[in-house]
N, C-alpha and C positions, 0 to 999 in steps of 0.2 A: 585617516583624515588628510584630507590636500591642504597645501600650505595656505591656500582664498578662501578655503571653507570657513563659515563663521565658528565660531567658539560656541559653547554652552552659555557663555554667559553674554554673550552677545547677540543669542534669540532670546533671551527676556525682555520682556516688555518694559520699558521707559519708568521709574519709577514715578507715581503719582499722588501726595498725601491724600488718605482716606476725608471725604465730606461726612464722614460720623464722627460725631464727638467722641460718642463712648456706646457698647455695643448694650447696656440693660437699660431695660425698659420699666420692669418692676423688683421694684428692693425689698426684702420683707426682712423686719431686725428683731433678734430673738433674744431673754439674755436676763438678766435683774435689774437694779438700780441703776448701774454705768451705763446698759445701753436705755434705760426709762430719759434720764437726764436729770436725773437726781444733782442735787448740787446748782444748777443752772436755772433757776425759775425763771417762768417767761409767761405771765394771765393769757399771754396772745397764743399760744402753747397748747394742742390737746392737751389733759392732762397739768396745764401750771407749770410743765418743764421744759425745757429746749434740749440741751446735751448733743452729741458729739453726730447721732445719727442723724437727726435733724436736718443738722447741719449739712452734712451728705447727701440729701435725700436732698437739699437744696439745691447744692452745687450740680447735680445730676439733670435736677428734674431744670434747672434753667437751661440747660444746653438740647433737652430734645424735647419737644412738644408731646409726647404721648408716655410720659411718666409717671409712674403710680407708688404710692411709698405705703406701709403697714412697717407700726413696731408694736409689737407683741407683748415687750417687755415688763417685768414688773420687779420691784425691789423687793429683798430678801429674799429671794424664790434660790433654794438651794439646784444644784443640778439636777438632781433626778427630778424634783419640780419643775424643772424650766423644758425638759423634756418631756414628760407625763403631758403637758397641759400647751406646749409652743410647737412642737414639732411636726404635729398634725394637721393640728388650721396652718401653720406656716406653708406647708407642701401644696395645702387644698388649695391656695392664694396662686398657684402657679408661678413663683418667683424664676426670674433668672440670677436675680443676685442677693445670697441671703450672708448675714452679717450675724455671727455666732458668737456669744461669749457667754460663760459660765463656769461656776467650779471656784469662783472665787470667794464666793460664800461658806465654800464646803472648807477652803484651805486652810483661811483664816481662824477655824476653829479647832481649840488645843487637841489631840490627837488626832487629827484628821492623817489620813494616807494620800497623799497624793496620785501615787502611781493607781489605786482604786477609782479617785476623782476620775483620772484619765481614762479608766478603761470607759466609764460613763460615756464620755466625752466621746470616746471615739464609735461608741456605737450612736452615737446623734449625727455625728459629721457621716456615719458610713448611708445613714439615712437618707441625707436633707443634697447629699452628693450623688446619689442614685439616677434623682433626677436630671443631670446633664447641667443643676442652677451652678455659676460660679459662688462658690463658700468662701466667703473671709472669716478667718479664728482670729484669737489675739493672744498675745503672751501676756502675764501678770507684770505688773510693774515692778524694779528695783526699789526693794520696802530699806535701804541701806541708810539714806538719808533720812529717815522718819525716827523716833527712839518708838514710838508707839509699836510699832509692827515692824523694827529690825529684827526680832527674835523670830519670825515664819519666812527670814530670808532664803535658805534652804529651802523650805516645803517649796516654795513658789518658785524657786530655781529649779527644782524636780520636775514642781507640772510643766515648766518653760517646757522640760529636753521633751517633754510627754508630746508637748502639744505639735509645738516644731517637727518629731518623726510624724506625728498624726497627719499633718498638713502634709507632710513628703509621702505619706505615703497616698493618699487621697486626691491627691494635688488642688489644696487648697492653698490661696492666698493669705501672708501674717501679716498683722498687723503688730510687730514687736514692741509693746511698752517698755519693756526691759533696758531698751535702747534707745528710751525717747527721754536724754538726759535734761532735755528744757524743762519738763514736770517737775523733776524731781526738786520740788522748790516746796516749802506749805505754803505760798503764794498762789500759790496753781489750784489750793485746795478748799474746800468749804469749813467752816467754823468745827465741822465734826470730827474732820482728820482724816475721813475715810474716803469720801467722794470728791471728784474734780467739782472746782468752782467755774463761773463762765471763761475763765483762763486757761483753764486744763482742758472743758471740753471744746471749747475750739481749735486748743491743741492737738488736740489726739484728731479732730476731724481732718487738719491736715494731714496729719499723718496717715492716715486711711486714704487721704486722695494722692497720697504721693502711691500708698500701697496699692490701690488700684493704676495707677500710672495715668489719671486722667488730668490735664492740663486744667489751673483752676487761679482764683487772685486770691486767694485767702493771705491775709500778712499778720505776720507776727503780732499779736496784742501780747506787750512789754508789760509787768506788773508794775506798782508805784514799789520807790525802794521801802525797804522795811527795815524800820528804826531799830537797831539794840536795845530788846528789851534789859532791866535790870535782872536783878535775880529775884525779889522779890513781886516780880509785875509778871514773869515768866513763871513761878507757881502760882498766882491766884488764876493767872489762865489755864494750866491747867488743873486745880480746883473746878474751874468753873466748865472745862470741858470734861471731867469725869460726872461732875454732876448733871448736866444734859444734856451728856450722849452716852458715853461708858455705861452707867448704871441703870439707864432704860433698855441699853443693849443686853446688856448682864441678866436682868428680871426676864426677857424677850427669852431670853434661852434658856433660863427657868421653869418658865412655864410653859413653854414650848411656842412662843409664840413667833411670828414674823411681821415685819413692818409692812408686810405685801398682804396678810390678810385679806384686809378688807378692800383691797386694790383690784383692780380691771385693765386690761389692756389699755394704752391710750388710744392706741389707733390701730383698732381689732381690720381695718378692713385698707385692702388697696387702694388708695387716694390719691388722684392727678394732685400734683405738690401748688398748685392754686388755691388749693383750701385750707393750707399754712400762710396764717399772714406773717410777715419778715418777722423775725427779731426783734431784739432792744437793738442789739450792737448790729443789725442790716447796713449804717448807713455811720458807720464808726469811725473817725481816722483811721487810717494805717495805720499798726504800731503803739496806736494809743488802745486804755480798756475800756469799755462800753461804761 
């Protein structure tokens, strides 16, 4: 090369930021309870819920005119049910960007094997990644701060490492609960202990926007502070959350039964996001909760 000759990187062309927001068009969400929006009730809401997909399927579908959202999802549906009954209409939907969680069902329950849950898992993701859609998984949340489910700390630490190679090797996007330390508050959560309340799923929804890397105004909604309970105001609570939710849970798996039963998709089919009217919290302060 002569010493005038241009460089390599000096026949590149001028950098210029991309006029696309973001490259999907249609989102299809697969999943249980957490991706339904359990915990977050919303009348205006397929379904009575909002929750975290929603929410994403919002911030998406306002930035490109020709966006279609489908969530699948249904509550209690163990993994091999969320794959038996989502995996298939989910591919037929044509997504480019499909949004996977499951296995949390299975984990939560006393002998469960994780590394099992996982192998599930990864035969769903080797599917639903076949087609060329970008796959977002998610890792299980840190159960450390809860007394409820600090003892399946472990299990859910296993399916993390599971899921994490799973994603490395398929090259899916995570969405890591593990690491999302602002939840980990029971402020974040619904009266039952188990699912995010409209704090948590908002929360996780940025977190997913931060995981897709798509530029968005979502802000922080701050919880009210929570008063020190005494000790005896701290057992009648939970008294009164073993009585209605633990021991309906408890009979559920008795008799074999699941909370998704008698449940349907909310939003079985691909929908330009026009046909979701806003939220409660659309029009929120900053910072403050709906």
């Amino acid at each position: 090369m002569r010493p005038n000759d241009p460089t390599p990187e000096d026949q590149l062309p001028p950098f210029a930021p991309s006029d696309i927001a973001h490259p999907w068009r249609r989102m299809v969400a697969i999943g249980d309870s957490f991706t339904e929006g359990i915990g977050d009730p919303d009348p205006s809401s397929p379904g009575g819920h909002r929750g975290w997909a929603d929410r994403v399927a919002e911030v998406l579908g306002s930035q490109v005119d020709d966006f279609a959202y489908a969530n699948l999802a249904v509550r209690g549906k163990l993994i091999g049910q969320v794959i038996a009954a989502q995996i298939e209409p989910a591919l037929a939907l044509n997504p480019d960007l499909i949004t996977f969680s499951a296995g949390g069902n299975d984990v939560i329950r006393p002998g469960s094997d994780p590394d099992a849950v996982a192998a599930q898992f990864e035969d769903a993701v080797m599917r639903l990644t076949s087609t060329g859609a970008t796959v977002l998984v998610f890792t299980g949340i840190d159960t450390n701060f809860t007394p409820v489910f600090r003892g399946i700390r472990g299990r859910v630490a296993i399916y993390n490492e599971n899921i994490r190679a799973i994603a490395e090797r398929y090259d899916c996007i995570v969405a890591d609960q593990w690491a999302l330390k602002e939840v980990q508050d029971m402020r974040f959560f619904d009266d039952d202990r188990l699912h995010y309340n409209t704090l948590g799923h908002h929360e996780v929804a940025r977190m997913v926007m931060r995981a897709l890397n798509v530029p968005n105004d979502l802000q922080p909604m701050q919880p009210e502070p929570l008063p020190r309970p005494t000790w005896r105001a701290a057992r009648v609570n939970d008294f009164v959350w073993a009585r209605s939710h633990l021991m309906p849970w408890v009979l559920r798996r008795v008799r074999h039964q699941s909370s998704g039963d008698a449940i349907t998709a909310k939003r079985p089919d691909a929908l330009p996001m026009t046909t979701l009217a806003p939220g409660p919290d659309a029009a929120a302060t900053p910072g403050k909760p709906a």
